[in-house]
MIDOSE-1310 file (N, C-alpha, C; in nm, 2 decimals, decimal comma, always signed):
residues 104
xxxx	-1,91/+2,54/-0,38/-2,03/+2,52/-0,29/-1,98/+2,48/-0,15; -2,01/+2,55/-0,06/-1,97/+2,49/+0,09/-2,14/+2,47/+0,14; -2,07/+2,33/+0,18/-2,22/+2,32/+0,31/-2,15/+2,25/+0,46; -2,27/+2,30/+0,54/-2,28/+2,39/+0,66/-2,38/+2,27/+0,72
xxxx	-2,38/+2,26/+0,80/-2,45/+2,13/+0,89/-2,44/+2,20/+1,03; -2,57/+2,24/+1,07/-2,60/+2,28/+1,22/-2,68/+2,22/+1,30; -2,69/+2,17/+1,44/-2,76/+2,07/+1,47/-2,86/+2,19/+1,52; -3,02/+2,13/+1,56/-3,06/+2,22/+1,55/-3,12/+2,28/+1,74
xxxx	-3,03/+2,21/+1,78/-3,04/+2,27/+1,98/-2,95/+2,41/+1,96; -2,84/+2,44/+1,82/-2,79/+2,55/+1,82/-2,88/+2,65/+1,82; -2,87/+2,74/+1,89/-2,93/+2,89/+1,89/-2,89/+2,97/+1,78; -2,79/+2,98/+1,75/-2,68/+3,04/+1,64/-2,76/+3,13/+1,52
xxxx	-2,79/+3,24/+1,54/-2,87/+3,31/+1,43/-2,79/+3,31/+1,33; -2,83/+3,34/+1,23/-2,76/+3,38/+1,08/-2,78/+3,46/+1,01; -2,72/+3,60/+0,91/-2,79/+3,64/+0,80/-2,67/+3,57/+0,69; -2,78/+3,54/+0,57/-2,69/+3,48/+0,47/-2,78/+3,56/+0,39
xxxx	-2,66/+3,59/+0,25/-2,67/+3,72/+0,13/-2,65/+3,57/+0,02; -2,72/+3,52/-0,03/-2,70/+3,43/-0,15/-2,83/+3,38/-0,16; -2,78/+3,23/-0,23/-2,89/+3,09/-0,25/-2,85/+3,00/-0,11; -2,98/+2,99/-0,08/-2,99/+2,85/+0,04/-3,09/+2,74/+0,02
xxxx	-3,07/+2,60/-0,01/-3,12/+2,52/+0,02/-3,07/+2,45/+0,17; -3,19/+2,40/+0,20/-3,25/+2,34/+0,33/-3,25/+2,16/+0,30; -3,18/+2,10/+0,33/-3,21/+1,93/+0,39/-3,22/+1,91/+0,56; -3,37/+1,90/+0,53/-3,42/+1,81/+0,72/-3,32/+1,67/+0,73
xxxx	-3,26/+1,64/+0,82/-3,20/+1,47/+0,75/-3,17/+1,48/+0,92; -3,30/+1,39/+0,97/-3,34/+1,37/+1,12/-3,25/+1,48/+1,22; -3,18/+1,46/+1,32/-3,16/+1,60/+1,44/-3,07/+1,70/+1,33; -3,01/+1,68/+1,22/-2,95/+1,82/+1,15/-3,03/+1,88/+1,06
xxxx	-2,95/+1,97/+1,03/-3,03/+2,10/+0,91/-2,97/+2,11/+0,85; -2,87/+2,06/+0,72/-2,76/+2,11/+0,63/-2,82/+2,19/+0,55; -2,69/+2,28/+0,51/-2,75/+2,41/+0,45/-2,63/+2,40/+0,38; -2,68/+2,45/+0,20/-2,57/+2,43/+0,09/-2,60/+2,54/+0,07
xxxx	-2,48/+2,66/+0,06/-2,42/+2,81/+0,06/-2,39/+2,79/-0,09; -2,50/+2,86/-0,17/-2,42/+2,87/-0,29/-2,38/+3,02/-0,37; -2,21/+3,08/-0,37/-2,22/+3,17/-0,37/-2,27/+3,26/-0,28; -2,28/+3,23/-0,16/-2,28/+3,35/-0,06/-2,19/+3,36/+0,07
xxxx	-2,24/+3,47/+0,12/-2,17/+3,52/+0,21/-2,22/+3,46/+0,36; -2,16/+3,43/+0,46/-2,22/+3,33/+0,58/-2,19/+3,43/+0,69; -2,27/+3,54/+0,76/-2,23/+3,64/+0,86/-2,35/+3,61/+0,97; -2,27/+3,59/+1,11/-2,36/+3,60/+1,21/-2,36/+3,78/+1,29
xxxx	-2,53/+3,76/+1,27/-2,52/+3,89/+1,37/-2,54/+3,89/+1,48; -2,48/+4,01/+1,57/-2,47/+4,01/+1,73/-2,54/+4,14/+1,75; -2,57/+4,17/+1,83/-2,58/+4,30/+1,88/-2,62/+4,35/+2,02; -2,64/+4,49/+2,07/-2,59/+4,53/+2,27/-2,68/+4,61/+2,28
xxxx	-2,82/+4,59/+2,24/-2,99/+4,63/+2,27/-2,99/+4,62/+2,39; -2,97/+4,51/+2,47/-2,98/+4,53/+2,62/-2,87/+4,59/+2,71; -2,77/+4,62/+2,68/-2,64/+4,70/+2,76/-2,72/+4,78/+2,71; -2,76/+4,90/+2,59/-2,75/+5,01/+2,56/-2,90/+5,04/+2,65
xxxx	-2,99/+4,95/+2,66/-3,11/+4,94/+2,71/-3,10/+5,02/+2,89; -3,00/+4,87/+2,88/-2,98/+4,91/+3,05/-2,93/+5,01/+3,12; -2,82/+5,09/+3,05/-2,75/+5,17/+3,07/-2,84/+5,34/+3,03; -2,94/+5,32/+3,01/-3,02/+5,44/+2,96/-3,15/+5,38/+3,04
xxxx	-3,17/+5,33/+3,15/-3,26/+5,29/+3,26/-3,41/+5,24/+3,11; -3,39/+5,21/+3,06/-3,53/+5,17/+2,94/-3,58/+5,02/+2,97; -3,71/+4,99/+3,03/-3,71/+4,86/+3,05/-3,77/+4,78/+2,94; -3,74/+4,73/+2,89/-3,79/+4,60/+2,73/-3,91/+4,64/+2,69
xxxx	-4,00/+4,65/+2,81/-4,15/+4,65/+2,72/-4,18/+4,83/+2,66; -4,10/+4,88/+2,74/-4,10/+5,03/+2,68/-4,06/+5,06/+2,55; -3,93/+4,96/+2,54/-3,91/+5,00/+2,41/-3,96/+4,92/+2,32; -3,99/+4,78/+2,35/-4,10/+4,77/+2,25/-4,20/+4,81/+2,20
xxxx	-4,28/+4,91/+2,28/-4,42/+4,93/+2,22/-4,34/+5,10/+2,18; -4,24/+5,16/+2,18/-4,22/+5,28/+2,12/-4,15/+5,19/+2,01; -4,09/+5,09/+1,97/-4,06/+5,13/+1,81/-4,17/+4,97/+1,77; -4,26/+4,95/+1,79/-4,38/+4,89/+1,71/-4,33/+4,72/+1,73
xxxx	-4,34/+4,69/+1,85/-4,27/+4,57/+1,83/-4,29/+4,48/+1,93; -4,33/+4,38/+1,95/-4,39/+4,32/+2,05/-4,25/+4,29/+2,17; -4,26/+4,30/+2,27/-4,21/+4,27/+2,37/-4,10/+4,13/+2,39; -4,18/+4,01/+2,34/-4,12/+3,90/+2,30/-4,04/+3,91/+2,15
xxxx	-4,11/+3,97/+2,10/-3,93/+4,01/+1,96/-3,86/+4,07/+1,98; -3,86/+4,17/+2,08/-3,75/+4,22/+2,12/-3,65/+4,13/+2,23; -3,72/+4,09/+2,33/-3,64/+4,01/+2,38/-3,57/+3,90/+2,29; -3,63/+3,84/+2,20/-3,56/+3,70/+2,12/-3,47/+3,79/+2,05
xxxx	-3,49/+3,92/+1,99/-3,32/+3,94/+1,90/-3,25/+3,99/+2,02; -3,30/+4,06/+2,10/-3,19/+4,07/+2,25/-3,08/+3,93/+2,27; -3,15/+3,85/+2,28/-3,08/+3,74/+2,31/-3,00/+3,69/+2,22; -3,04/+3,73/+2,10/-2,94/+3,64/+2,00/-3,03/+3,49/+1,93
xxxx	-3,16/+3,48/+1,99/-3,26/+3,38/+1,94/-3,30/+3,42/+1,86; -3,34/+3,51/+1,75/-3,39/+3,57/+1,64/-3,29/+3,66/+1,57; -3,28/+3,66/+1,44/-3,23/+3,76/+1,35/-3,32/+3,86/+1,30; -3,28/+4,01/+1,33/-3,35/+4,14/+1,36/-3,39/+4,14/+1,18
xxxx	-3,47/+4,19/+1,16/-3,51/+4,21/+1,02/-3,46/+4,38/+1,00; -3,42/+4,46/+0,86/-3,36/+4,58/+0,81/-3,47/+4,65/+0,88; -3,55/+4,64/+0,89/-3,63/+4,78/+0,97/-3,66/+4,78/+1,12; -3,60/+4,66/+1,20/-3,66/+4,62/+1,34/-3,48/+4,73/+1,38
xxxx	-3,37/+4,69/+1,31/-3,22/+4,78/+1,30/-3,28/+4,91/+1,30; -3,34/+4,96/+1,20/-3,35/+5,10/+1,14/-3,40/+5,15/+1,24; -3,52/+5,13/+1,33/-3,62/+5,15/+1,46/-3,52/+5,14/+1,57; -3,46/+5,05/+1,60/-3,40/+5,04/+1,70/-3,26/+5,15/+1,69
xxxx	-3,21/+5,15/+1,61/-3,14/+5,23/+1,61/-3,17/+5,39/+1,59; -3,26/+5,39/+1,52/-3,34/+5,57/+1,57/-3,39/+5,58/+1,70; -3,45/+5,51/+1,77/-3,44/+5,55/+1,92/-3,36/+5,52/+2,00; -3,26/+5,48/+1,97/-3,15/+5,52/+2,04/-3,06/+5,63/+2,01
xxxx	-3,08/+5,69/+1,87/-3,03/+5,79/+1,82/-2,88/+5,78/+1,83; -2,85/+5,62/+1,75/-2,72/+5,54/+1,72/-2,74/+5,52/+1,57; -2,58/+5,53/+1,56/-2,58/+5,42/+1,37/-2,65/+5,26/+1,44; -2,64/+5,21/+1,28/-2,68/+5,08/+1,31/-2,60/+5,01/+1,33
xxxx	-2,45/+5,03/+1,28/-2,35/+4,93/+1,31/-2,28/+4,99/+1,48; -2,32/+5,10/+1,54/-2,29/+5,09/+1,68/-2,38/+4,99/+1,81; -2,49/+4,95/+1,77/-2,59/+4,85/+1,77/-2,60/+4,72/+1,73; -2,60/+4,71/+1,61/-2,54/+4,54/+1,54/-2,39/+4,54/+1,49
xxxx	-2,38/+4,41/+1,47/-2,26/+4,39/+1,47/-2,24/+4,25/+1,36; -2,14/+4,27/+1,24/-2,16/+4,16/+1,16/-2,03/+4,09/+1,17; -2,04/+3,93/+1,19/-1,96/+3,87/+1,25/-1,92/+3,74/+1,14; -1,86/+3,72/+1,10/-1,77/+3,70/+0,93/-1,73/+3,54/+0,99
């Protein structure tokens, strides 16, 4: 079992592939990984954005997605859900891993 203690002013998104329990225990969040995998995702929505003159709110309302979710997984404040990837990366008419990026 590894646990994991993140204070919570971190921004630091996560996807974890296992079991997670949650302890509140005042300014931290410990998180006990059991059996899984601990990978942060990254990804270059806004370079690929910018670089193809596309401004945010355009491409959020072409792949179904509010304006402010796209900006928060832009930033790295949100972890993108399997189909917000799948959308985003069909209009861009990219793989998904030229797009996101999983970080070990």
């Amino acid at each position: 079992m590894l646990l994991l203690s993140q204070d919570i002013a971190d921004k630091t998104q996560v996807l974890f592939i296992g079991h997670i329990i949650l302890h509140n225990d005042n300014k931290k969040i410990s998180i006990e990984l059991k059996e899984g995998i601990f990978m942060a995702v990254t990804n270059n929505i806004r370079e690929i954005r910018e670089q193809r003159g596309i401004y945010q709110d355009d491409l959020a309302a072409a792949i179904g997605y509010s304006t402010k979710t796209v900006g928060r997984i832009e930033r790295g404040d949100s972890t993108p859900s399997a189909e917000f990837m799948l959308r985003i990366s069909k209009y861009f008419n990219m793989l998904v891993e030229d797009v996101f990026h999983v970080e070990d």
